[in-house]
C-alpha positions as CSV (number, residue, x, y, z in Angstrom):
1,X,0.0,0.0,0.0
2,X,1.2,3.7,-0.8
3,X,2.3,5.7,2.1
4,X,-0.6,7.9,1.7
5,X,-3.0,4.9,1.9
6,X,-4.5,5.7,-1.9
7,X,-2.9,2.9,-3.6
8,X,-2.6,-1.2,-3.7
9,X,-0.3,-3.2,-5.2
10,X,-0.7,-6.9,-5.6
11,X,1.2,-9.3,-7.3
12,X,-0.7,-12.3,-9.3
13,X,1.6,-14.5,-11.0
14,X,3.8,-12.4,-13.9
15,X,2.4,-9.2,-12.9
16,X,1.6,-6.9,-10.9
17,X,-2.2,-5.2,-10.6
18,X,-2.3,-1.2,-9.2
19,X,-5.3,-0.6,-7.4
20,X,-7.0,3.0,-6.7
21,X,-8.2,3.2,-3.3
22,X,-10.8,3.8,-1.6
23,X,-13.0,1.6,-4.6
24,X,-10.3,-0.8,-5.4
25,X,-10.8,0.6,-9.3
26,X,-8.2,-1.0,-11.0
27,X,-5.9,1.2,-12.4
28,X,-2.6,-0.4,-14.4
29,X,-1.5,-3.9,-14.4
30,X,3.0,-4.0,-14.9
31,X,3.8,-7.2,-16.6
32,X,7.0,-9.1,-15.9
33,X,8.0,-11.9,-17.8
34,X,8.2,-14.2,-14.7
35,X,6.5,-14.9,-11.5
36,X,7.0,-11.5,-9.3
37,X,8.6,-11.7,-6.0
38,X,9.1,-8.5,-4.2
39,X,6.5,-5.2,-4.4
40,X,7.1,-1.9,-2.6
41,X,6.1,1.9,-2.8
42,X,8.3,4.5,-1.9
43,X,7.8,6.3,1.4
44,X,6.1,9.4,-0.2
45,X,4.1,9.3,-3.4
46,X,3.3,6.6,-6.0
47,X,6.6,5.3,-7.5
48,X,6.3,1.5,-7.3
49,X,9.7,-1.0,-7.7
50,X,8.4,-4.5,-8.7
51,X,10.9,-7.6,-9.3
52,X,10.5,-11.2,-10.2
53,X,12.6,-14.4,-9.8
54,X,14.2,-14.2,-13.1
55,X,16.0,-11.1,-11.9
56,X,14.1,-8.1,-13.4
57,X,13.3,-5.3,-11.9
58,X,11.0,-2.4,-12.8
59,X,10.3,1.0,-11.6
60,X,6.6,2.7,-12.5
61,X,5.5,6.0,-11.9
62,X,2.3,7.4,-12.7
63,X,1.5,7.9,-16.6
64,X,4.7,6.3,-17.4
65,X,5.8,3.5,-19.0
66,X,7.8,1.0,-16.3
67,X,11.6,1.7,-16.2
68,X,13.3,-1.6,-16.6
69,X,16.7,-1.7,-14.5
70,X,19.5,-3.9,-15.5
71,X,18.5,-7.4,-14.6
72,X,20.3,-9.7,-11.4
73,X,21.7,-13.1,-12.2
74,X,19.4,-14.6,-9.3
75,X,16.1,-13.7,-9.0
76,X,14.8,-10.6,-7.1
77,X,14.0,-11.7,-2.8
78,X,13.3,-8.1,-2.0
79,X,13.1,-4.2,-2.9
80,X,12.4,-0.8,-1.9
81,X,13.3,3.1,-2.2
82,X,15.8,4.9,-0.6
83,X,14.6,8.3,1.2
84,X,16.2,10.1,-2.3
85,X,14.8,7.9,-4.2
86,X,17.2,5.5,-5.0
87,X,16.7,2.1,-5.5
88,X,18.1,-0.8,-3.5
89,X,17.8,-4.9,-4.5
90,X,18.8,-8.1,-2.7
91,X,19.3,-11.0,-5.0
92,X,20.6,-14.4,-4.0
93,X,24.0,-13.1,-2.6
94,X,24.0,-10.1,-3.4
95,X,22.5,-6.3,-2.8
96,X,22.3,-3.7,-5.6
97,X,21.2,0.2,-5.2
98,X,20.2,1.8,-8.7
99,X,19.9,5.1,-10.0
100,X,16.6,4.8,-11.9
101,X,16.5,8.4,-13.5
102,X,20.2,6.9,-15.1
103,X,18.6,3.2,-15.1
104,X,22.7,2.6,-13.7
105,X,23.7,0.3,-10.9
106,X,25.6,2.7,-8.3
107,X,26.8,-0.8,-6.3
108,X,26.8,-4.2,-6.1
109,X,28.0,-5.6,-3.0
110,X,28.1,-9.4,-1.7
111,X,25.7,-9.8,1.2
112,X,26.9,-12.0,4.0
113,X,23.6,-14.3,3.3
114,X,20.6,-14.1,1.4
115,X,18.1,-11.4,2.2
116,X,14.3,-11.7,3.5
117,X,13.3,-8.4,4.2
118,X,15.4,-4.9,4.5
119,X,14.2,-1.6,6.2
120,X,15.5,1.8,5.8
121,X,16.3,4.8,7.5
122,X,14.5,7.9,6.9
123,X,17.9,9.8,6.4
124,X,18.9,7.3,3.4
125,X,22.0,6.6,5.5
126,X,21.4,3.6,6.8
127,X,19.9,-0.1,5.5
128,X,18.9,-3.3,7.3
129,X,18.4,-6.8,6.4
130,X,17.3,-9.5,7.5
131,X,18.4,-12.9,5.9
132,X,16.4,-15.9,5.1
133,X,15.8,-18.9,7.6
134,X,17.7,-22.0,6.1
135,X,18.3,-24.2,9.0
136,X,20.8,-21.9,10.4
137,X,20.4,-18.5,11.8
138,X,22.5,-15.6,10.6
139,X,22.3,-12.1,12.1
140,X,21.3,-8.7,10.4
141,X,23.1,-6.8,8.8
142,X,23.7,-2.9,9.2
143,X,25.1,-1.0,6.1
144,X,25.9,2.0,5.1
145,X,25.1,3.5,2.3
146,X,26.9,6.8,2.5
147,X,29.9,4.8,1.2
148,X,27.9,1.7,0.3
149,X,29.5,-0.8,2.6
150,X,28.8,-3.2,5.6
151,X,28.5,-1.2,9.1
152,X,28.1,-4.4,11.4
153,X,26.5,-7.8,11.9
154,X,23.9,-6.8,14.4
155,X,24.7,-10.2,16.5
156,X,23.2,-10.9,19.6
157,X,20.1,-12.7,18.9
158,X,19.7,-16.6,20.1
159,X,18.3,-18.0,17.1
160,X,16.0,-16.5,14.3
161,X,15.4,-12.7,14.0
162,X,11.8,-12.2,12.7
163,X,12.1,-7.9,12.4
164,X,14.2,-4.9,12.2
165,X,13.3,-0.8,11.7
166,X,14.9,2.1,12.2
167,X,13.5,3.9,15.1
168,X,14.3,7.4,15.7
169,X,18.3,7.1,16.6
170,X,18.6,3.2,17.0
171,X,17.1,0.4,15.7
172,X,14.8,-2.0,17.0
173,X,15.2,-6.3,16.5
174,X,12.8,-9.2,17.5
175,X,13.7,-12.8,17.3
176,X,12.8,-16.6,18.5
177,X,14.4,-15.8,21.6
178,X,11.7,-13.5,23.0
179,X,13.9,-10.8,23.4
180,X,13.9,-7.6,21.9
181,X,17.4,-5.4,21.2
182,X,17.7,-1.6,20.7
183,X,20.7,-0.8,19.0
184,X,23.0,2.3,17.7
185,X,21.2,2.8,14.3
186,X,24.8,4.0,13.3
187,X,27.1,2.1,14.9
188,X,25.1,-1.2,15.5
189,X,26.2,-1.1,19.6
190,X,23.7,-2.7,21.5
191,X,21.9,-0.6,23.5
192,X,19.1,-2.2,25.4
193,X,17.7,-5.7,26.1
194,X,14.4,-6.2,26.5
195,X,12.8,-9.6,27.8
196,X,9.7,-11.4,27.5
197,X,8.5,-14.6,29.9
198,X,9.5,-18.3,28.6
199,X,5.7,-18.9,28.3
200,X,5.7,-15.9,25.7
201,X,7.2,-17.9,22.2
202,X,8.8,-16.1,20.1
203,X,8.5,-12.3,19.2
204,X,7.9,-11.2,15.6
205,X,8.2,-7.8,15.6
206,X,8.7,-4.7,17.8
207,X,9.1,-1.0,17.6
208,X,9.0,2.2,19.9
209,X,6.0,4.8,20.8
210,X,5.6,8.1,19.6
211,X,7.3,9.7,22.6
212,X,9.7,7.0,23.1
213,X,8.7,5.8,26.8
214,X,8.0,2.6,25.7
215,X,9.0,-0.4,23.8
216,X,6.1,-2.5,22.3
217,X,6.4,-6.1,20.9
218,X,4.1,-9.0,19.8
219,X,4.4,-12.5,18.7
220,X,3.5,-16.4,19.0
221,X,1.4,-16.1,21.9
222,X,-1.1,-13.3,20.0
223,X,0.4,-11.0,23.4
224,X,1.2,-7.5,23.2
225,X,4.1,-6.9,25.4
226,X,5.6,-3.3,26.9
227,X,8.1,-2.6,28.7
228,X,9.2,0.9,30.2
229,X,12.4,2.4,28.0
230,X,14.4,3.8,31.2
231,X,14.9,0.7,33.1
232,X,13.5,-2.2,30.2
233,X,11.2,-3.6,33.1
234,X,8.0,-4.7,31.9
235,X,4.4,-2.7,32.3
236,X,2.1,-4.8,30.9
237,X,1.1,-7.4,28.7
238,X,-2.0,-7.6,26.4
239,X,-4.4,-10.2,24.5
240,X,-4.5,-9.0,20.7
241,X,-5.2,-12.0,18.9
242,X,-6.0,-15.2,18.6
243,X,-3.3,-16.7,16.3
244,X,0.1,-14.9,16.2
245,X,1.4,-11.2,16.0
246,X,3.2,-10.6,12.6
247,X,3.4,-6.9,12.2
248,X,2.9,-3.6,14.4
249,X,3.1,0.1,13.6
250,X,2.0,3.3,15.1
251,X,-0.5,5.1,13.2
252,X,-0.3,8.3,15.3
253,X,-0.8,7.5,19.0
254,X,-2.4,4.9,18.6
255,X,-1.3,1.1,17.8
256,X,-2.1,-1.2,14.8
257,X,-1.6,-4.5,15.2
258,X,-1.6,-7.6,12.7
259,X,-2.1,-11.5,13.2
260,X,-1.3,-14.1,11.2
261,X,-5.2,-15.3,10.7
262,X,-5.8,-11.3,9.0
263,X,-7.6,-9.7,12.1
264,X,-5.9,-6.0,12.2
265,X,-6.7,-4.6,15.5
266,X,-6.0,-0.6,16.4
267,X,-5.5,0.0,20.3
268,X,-5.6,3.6,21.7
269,X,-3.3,3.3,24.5
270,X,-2.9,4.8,28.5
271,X,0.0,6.9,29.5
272,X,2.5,4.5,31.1
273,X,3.0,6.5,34.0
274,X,-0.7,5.5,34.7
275,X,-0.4,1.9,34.0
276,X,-1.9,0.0,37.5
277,X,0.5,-3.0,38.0
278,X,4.3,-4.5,37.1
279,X,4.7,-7.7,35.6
280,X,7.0,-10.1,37.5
């Protein structure tokens, strides 16, 4: 969905079908000549970056013909937009950024392992991914892309890590081992541990409030967890869903949380200075 909430993209086998919304009129449909893979908007606007496992990769804006960027040797596991609008690709092994207004590659650069998902930071700076599960776990990876390189391997983690965002100075990390980390969104030091009970499973994703006072997380146990930022302790816990947590964000003050079943739930939330009770 476009940042502004006014667009859908879905992709259905070799393409990809651009929805207007509210009305769900559809508006374009960007053919590929394989099965696509990855789908994102950029974080203002309507630019769409589409790729597909035979390595293609376009770029669409509105009333123009898709920009075809050179093609990968592997096919195309993820995409997005920079904060300038550059674009950035992982591919089996490896992690492109493109100039689409040149249609050039500006680097190619061998990723530690292959990517699942990436986040970027709202300066441009900075890039995260997260690598596939394949039996073995393997951490994030912090780069920067000031002078396109590798920062850090965010390690830490005991087992899989499900999430990573940038969040205001740091970054924010959830994995199987129901812990959540806030690190140096420069550096990659850890910061900050946070901890959930054993009974909790695993946590799937995480992120910070508005005013920053409190870390909020949510996983296998359909649980929303908070803890306070000063002294990581937790506040409180709260039923969401009934299958598992797979995505949060704040829209505002208030909390939008996804479960695995497609229930979205939205929760307008206390001060945490006014929260009655500590868990122990």
């Amino acid at each position: 969905m476009s940042a502004a909430g006014d667009r859908a993209a879905i992709a259905r086998g070799n393409a990809v079908e651009l929805y207007e919304l509210p009305g769900g009129r559809l508006l374009r449909a960007i053919s590929h000549h394989a099965a696509v893979n990855a789908v994102a908007f950029a974080s203002a606007g309507h630019d769409l970056v589409s790729g597909s496992v035979d390595g293609s990769l376009l770029v669409t804006r509105d009333g123009r013909d898709p920009i075809a960027l050179p093609t990968s040797p592997d096919g195309i596991d993820v995409a997005g937009f920079l904060a300038d609008g550059r674009v950035v690709a992982a591919a089996g092994h490896r992690l492109r950024v493109y100039d689409a207004d040149r249609n050039a590659i500006l680097t190619d650069l061998e990723a530690p392992s292959r990517t699942m998902a990436l986040r970027t930071s709202r300066d441009g700076r900075g890039l995260i991914t997260i690598p596939h599960f394949t039996g073995t776990s393997a951490p994030p990876v912090l780069w920067g892309l000031e002078h396109y390189r590798i920062v850090t391997l965010l390690e830490g983690h005991v087992g899989r890590v499900f999430s990573a965002r940038f969040v205001g100075d740091g970054l924010v990390t959830a994995g199987a081992d129901r812990t959540v980390r806030l690190w140096n969104g420069t550096t990659g030091r850890l910061r900050q541990t946070f901890r959930a009970d054993v009974s909790s499973g695993f946590l799937a994703d995480a992120t910070l409030s508005p005013d920053g006072s409190m870390v909020v997380a949510g996983g296998g146990d359909g649980l929303l967890w908070f803890w306070d930022m000063a002294d990581e302790r937790p506040i409180w816990k709260l039923p969401a869903h009934r299958s598992h947590l797979i995505g949060l964000h704040f829209e505002g003050a208030d909390l939008v949380a996804a479960g695995f079943a497609g229930a979205v739930s939205r929760w307008t939330l206390p001060n945490p200075d006014g929260a009655i009770g500590k868990i122990v």
